[in-house]
C-alpha positions in Angstrom: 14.7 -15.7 19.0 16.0 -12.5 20.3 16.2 -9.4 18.6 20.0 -8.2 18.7 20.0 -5.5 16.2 17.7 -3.2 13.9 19.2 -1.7 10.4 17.8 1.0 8.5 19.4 1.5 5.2 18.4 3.8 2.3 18.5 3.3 -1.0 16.9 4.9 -4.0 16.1 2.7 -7.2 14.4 5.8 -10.5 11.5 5.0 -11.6 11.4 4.7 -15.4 7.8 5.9 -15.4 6.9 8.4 -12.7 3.4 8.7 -11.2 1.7 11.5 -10.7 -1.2 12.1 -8.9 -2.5 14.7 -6.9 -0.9 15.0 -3.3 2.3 14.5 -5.1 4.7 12.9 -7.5 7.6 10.1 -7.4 10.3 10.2 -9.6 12.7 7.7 -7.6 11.8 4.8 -5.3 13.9 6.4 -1.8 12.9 3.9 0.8 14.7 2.7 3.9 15.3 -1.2 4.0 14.7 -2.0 7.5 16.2 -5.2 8.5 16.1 -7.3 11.9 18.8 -9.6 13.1 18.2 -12.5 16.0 20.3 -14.3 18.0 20.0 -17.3 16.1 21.2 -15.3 13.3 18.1 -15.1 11.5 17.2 -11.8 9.3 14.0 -10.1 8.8 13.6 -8.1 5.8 11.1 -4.8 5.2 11.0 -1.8 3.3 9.5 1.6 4.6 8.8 4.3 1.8 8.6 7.5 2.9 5.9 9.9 1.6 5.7 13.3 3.0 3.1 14.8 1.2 1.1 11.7 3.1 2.2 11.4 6.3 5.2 13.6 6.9 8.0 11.7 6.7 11.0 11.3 4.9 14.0 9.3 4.3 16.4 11.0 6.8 13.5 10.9 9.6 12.7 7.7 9.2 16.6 6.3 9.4 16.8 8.7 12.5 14.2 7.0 14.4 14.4 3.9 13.7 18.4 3.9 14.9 17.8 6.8 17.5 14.5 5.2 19.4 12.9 2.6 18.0 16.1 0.1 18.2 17.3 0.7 21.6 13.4 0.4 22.6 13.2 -3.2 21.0 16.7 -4.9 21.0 16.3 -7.9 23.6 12.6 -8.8 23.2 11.6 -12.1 21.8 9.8 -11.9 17.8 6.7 -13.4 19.9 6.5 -10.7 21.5 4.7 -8.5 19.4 2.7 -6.6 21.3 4.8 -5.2 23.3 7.3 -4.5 20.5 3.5 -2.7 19.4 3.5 -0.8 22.8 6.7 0.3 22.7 6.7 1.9 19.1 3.5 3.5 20.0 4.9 5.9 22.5 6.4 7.5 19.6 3.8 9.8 18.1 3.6 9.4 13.8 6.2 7.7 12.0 3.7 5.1 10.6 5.8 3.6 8.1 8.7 3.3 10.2 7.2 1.4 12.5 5.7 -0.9 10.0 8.4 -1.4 8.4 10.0 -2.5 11.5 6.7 -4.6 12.3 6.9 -6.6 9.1 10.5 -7.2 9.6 10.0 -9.0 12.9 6.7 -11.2 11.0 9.6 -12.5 8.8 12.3 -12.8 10.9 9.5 -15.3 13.3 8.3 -16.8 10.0 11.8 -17.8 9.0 12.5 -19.1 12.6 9.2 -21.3 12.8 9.8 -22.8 8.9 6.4 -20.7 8.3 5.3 -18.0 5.7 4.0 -15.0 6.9 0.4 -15.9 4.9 0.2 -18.6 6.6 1.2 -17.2 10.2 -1.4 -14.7 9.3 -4.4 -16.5 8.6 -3.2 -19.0 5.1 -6.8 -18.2 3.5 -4.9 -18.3 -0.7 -1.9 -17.8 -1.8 -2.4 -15.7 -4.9 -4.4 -11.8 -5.2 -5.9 -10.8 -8.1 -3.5 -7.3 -9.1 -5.1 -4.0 -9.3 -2.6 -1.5 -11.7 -2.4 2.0 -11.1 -2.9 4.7 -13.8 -1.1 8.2 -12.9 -1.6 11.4 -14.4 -1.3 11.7 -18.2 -2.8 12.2 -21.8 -6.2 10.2 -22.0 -4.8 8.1 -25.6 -1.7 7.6 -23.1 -3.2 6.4 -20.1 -5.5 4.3 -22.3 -2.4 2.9 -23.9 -0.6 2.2 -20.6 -3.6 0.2 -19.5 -3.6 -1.7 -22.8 -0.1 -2.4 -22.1 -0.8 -3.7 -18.6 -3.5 -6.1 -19.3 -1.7 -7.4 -22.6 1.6 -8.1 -20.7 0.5 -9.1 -17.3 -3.9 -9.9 -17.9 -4.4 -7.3 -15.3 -8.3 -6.5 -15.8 -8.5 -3.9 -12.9 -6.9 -0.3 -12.5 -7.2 2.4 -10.4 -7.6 5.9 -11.8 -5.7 9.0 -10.5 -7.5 11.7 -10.5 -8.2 15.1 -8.4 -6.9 17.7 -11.2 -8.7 20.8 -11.9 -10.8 21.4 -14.2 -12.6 18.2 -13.2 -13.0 17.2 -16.6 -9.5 16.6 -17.6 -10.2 13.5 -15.3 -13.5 12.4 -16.1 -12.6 12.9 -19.9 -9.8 10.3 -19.1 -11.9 7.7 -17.2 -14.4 7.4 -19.9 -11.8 7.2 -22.3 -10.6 3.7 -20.8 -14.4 2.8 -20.7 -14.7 3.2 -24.1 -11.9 1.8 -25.1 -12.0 -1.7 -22.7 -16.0 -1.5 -22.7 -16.7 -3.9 -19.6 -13.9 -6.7 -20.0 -12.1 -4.1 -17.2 -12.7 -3.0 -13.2 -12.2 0.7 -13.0 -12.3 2.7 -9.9 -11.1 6.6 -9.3 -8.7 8.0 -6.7 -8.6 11.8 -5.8 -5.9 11.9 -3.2 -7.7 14.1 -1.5 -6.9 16.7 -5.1 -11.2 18.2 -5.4 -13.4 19.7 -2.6 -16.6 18.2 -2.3 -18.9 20.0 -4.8 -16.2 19.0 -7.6 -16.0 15.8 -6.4 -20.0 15.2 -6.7 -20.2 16.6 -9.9 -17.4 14.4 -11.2 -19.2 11.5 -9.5 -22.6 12.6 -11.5 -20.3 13.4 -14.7 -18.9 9.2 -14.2 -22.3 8.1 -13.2 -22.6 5.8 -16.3 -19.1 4.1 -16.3 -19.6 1.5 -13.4 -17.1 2.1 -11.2 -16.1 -0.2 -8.5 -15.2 2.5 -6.1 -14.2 6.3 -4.9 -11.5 6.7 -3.2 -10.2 10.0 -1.1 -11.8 12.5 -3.5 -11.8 14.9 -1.3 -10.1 16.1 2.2 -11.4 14.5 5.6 -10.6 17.5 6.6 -13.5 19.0 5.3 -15.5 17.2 7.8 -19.1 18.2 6.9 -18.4 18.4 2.8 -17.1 14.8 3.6 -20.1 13.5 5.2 -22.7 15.2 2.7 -20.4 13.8 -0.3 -20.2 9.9 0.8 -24.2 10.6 1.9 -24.9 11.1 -2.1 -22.2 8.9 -3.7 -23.6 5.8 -5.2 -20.5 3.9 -5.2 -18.5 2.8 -1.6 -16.7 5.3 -0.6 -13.0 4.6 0.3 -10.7 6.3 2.8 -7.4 5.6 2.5 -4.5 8.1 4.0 -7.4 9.6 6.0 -7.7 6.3 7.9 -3.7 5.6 9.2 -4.9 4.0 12.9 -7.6 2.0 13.8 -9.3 4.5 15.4 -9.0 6.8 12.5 -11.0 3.7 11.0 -13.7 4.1 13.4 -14.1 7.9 13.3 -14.3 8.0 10.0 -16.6 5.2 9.3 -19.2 6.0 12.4 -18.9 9.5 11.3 -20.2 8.8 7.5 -16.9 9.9 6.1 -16.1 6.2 4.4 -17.4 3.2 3.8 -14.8 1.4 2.6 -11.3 1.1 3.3 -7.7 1.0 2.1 -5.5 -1.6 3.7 -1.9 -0.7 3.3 0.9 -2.8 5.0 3.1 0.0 4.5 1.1 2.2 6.7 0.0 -0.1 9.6 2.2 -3.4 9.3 1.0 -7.0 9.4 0.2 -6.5 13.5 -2.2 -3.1 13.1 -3.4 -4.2 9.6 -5.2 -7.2 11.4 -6.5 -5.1 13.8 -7.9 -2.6 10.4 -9.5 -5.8 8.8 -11.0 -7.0 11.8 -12.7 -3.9 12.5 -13.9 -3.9 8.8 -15.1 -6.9 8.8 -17.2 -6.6 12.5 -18.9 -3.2 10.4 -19.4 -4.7 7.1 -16.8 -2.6 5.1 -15.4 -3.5 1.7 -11.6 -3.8 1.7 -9.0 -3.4 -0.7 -5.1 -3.8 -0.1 -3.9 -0.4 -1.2 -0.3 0.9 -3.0 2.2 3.0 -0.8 4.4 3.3 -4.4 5.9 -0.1 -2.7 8.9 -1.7 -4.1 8.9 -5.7 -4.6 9.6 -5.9 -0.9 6.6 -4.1 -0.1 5.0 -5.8 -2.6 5.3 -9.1 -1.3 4.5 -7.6 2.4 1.0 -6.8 1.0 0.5 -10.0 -0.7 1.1 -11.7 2.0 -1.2 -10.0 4.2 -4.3 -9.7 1.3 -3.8 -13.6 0.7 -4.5 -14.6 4.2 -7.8 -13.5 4.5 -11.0 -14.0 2.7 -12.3 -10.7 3.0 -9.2 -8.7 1.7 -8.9 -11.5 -1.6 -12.2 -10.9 -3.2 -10.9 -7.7 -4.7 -8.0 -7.1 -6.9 -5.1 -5.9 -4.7 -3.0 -2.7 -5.8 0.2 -4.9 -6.4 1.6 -3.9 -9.2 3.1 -0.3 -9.2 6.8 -2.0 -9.0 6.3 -2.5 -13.1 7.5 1.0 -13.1 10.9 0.7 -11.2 14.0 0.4 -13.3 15.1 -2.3 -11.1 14.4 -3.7 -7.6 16.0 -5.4 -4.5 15.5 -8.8 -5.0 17.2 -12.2 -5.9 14.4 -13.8 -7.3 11.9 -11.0 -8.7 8.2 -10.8 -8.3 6.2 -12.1 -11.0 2.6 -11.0 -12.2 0.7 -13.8 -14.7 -2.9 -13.9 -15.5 -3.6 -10.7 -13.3 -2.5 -12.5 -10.5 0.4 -12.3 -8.1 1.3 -16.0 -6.2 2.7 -15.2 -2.5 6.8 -16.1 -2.8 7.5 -19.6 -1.5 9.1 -20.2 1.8 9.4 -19.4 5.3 8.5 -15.8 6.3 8.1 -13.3 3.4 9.6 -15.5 0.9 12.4 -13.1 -0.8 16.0 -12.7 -0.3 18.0 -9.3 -0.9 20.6 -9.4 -3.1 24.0 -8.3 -1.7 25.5 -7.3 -5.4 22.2 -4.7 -5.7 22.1 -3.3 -2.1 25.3 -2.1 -2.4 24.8 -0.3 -5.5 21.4 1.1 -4.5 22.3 2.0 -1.2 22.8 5.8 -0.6 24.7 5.8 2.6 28.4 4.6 1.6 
């Protein structure tokens, strides 16, 4: 089961509706399939989607380390060795998605070898996630539409909010719009991408007070270390970080520093190998957990169902799996299907999807 090559190929799939939110906007799914071949001519499949306004990278850089440094640091290890595949990509500073990406890849290309899914490699708690939508930027009679047209189509019962605009009550106007209209047959929780300062962010908080909302995620900058502490100190709801919490130790610091209490899990960010190591240190402190969105595709999709459904603590809430309803079209042979507001982890050994050849090839962006 040795490695004997790493691809990285981009492609870029429109989006026919375009989130917006307020670190950024995506307009066209440009991610890099990363793909890992064996000697026993086995292929393991991942997708890495870049987001700069996040973490800094893009397209081009992720292709250029993955080929330039992260291949020739990996080609000839085993797919059980993991950790030192781990070590290796680790004395590369950033790049997060690129080395998940390359992380998942070698979870599915074991899987397939072994005749195992990755859930079940991972832990094998369920084999389904309740789905969490997304709601971007828009009109409130819109975005109250959308989510009508979610939960009629699919039963999806729980959606995350964008928000972070100023002034703070374009947002807040919006959220108890979808109270009213839903009452409490839906979950709602609010996401600021980091889009208020603190003050704004406590006043919208006050302003929501009466909605029940599961959750506030990122409303404001870690950055803003002391406005961070003094906001989560008077929030009544758990407070999630999300792309302030892309290690571990970013975990920690943030947590024992009173700047979360709750955290984002997102395979696109950490992989299947440092995503264990995030739920295990939630779970030793008590933290809630929800598997988060990177704008994924159905291949990141099915990375992140796979990881939530292998744990109890990551399955109690609705995962954010759903954001690839938006794409005009996707990757895969057999596509991703959400029923009842739930999504079922593909059957079969590792991840459980196949590319399709005929769809690469016209997606692709490097021929």
């Amino acid at each position: 089961m040795k490695i004997t090559a790493v691809e990285a190929i981009p492609f870029a799939i429109p989006y026919a509706k375009p989130l917006k939110f307020a670190s950024g906007e995506v307009q066209a799914a440009e991610h890099v399939l990363v793909r890992i071949h064996t000697d026993e001519g086995v292929v393991g499949t991942a997708e890495a989607p870049p987001r700069p306004f996040t973490y800094g990278e893009t397209q081009d850089g992720i292709i250029a380390v993955i080929r330039q440094i992260f291949a020739p640091q990996i080609v000839g290890l085993t797919l059980t060795e993991r950790e030192v595949v781990t070590a290796r990509l680790a004395r590369t500073v950033g790049n997060p998605t690129a080395k998940a990406a390359i992380d998942m890849a070698l979870w599915d290309a074991l899987g397939r070898s072994l005749g195992l899914s990755v859930s079940a490699l991972l832990g094998g708690y369920t084999t389904r996630m309740k789905v969490c939508h997304m709601l971007g930027f828009d009109a409130p009679d819109r975005m109250v539409a959308e989510a009508q047209r979610i939960r009629d189509e699919y039963g999806i019962t729980t959606f995350k909010v964008k928000v972070g605009r100023r002034p703070v009550s374009l947002d807040t106007t919006v959220v108890r719009a979808l109270r009213s209209h839903f009452g409490d047959a839906v979950d709602l929780y609010v996401d600021g991408n980091r889009g208020w300062t603190a003050a704004e962010s406590l006043r919208a908080m006050k302003d929501m007070s009466d909605l029940d909302l599961l959750f506030a995620e990122e409303l404001c900058p870690a950055d803003d270390v002391m406005g961070r502490r003094w906001l989560v100190a008077h929030c009544d709801v758990p407070f999630i970080a999300d792309e302030s919490v892309p290690s571990p130790a970013d975990v920690t610091r943030e947590v024992l520093a009173g700047s979360a209490t709750a955290i984002s899990i997102k395979t696109a960010r950490t992989g299947f190998t440092g995503s264990r190591r995030v739920h295990h240190l939630a779970e030793g402190l008590g933290l809630e957990v929800v598997i988060g969105n990177q704008i994924d595709g159905q291949i990141g999709t099915a990375c992140a169902v796979a990881f939530g459904s292998a744990y109890e603590l990551t399955s109690r809430r609705a995962g954010e799996l759903s954001n690839f309803l938006d794409m005009a079209d996707d990757l895969l042979t057999t596509p991703l299907r959400i029923h009842d507001g739930e999504l079922h982890v593909p059957p079969g050994p590792g991840l459980g999807i196949d590319i399709d050849p005929d769809k690469l090839t016209r997606y692709r962006t490097d021929r």
